[in-house]
C-alpha positions as CSV (number, residue, x, y, z in Angstrom):
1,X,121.6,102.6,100.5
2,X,119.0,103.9,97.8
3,X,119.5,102.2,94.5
4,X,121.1,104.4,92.6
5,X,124.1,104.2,95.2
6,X,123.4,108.2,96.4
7,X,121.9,108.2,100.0
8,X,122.7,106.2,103.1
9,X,119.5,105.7,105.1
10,X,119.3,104.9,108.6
11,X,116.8,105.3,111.5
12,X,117.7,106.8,114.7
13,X,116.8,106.4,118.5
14,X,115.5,110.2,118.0
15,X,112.6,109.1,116.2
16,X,114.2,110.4,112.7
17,X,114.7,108.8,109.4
18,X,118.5,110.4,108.2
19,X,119.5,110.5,104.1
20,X,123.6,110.3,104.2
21,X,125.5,111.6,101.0
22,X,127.2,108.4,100.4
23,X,130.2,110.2,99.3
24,X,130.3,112.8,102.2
25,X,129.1,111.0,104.5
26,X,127.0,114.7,105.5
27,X,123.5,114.1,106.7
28,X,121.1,115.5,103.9
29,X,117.7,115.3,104.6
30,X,116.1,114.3,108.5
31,X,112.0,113.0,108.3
32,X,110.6,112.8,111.0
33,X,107.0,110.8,112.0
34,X,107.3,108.4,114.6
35,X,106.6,108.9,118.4
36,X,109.7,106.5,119.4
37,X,113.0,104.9,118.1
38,X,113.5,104.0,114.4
39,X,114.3,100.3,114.9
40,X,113.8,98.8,111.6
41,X,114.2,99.8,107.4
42,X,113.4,97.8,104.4
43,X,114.1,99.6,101.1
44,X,113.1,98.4,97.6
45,X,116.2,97.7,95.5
46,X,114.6,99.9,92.0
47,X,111.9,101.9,93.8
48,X,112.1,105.3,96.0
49,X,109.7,103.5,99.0
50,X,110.9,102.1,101.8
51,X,109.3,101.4,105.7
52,X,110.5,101.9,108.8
53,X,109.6,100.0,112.2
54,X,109.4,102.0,115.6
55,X,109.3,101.2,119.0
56,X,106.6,103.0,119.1
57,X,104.8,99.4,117.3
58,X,104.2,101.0,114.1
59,X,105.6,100.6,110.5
60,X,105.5,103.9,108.2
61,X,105.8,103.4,104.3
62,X,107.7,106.7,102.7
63,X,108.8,107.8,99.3
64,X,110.9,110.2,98.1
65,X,112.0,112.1,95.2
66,X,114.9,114.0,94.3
């Protein structure tokens, strides 16, 4: 969850990075930059950066704004 309690973020077999409205529960926003499944995510608790983890063995450091 981003830290100010708005998004769900999760990684996908589909090689996508997926914002959730966290009252919804509607996907909002799909990135996409990997070449295989999103296996791992580490947010910051204050910032808007966080990394993901493939299977394709890389890591990818995003940001975001809203």
């Amino acid at each position: 969850m981003t830290s100010d309690g708005r998004w769900i973020v999760s990684g996908s077999r589909d090689r996508s990075v997926i914002f959730w409205n966290a009252e919804t529960g509607e996907p909002y926003l799909v990135m996409k930059g990997h070449e295989n499944s999103v296996v791992q995510l580490a947010s910051g608790h204050s910032s808007r950066i966080f990394a993901t983890g493939s299977e394709d063995k890389t890591v990818r450091v995003w940001s975001y704004s809203e």
